[in-house]
N, C-alpha and C positions, 0 to 999 in steps of 0.2 A: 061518567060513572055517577050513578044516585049518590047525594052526600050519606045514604046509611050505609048503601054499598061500601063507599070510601071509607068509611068508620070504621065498617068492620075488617074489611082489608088492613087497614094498619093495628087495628087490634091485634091482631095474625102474625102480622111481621114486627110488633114492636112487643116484645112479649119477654120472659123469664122462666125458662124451662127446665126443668131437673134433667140432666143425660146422665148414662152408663158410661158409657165413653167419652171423656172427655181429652184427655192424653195415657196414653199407655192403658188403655183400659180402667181408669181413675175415673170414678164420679164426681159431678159437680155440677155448676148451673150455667146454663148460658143466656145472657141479657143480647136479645135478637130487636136489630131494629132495621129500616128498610136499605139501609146503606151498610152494614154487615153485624158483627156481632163481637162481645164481651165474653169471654169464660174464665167461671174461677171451680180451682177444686177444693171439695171440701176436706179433704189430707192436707192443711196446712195453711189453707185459705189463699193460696197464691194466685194472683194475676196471669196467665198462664196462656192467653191468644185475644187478639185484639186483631180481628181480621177484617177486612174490606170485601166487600163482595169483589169490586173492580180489580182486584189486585188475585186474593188467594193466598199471600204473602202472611206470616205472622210475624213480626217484628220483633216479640216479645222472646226472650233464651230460651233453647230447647237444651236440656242434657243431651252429651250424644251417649247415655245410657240409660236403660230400660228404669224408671222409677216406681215407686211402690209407695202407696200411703202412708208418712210419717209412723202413723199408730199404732202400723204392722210393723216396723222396723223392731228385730231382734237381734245382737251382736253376735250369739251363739248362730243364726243362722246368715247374716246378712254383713259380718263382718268383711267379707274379699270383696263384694262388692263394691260397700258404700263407707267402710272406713271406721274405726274406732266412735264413740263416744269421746268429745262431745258434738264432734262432726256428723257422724255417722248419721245418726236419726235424721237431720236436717237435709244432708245429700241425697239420703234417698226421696226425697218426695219433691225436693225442688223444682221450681219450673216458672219463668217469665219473672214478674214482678212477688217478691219474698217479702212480708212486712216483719221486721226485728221488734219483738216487743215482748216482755215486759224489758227485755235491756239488750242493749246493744254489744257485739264480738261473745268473745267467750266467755264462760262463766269461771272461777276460781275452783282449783280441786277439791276445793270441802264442797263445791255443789254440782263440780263433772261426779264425787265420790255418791253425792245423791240424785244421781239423775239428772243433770240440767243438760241441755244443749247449746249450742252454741245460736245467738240472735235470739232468747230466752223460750218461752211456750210458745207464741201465736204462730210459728211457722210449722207445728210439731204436730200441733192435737188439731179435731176434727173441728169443723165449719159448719152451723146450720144456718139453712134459711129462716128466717121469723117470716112471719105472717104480719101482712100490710096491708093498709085499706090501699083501695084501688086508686091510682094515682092518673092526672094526666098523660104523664111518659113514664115507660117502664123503668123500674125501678126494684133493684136488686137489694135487698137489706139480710147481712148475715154473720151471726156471732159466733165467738168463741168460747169456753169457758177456760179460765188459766187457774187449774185449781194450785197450782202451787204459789202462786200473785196473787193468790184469792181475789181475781179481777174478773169482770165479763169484759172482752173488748167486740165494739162491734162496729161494722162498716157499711155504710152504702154506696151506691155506684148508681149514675142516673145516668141516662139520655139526654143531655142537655143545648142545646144551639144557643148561641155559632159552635160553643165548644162540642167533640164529640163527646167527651163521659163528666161525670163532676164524680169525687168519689170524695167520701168524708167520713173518715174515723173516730169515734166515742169512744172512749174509756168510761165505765161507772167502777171508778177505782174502790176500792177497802179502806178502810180508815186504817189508817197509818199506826207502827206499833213500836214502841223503842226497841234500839239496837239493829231495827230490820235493815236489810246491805241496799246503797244509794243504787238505782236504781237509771239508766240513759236512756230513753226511749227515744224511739226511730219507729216512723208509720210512712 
């Protein structure tokens, strides 16, 4: 095969694509490269299939129940399902690899009473893709906004050999403000 030809062939298969479906009819991106592929949804930013071509297998936890975007989760409607607050929100969108951030386990009643969840925002609210210059190996880069952290958190995930993915998380934290509650992050 011509080296353009080749070029462009792995252009093709090594690539980062927006899908409709990604589990349960959940959107999100999938980082394709010629040995299989990466997906993450954007309901909660989860890791969610690490698949092999050779295999078909996805390694990574499936619910064995139907899941729904975090940021649709309502208690009035989605309580038999997926469980009270501060659980509730978080179970229904779970799926493969979960990142716990701004804090780790549950949150205390003065902030299950305002809304927190359990493993804090990043697993909760939506995920987008940034925009990246174009890279040697495909490369997934996509953030969160935690308005209650008043943090951005954001992750990339690469193609990288020998290793199959590298993936590395950024915080560009808020300045810190007295009295604010300590804080365990988990990525």
């Amino acid at each position: 095969m011509p080296k353009s030809t080749l070029s462009k062939h792995l252009r093709r298969i090594s690539s980062v694509n927006h899908e409709s479906n990604i589990v349960d009819g959940r959107p999100g991106y999938r980082l394709n490269s010629s040995w299989g592929h990466v997906s993450v949804l954007e309901g909660g930013g989860h890791i969610c299939e690490l698949v092999l071509n050779s295999t078909v297998i996805n390694p990574l936890w499936k619910p064995t129940w139907k899941t729904i975007d975090p940021p649709a989760y309502k208690p009035s409607k989605h309580l038999r399902v997926y469980g009270p607050q501060p659980e509730g929100k978080l179970l229904s969108g779970i799926a493969g690899h979960s990142i716990s951030f701004d804090y780790f386990g549950p949150p205390s009643l003065e902030e299950i009473a305002a809304g927190h969840s359990t493993h804090g925002e990043a697993p909760v609210v939506r995920w987008k893709k940034q925009l990246t210059r174009e890279t040697p190996r495909p490369t997934l880069v996509y953030s969160a906004r935690l308005p209650r952290a008043q943090m951005l958190l954001q992750r990339s995930i690469s193609r990288e050999l020998p290793r199959i993915f590298a993936m590395q998380p950024t915080s560009l934290a808020k300045a810190s403000t007295a009295g604010e509650p300590h804080r365990n992050w988990m990525c």
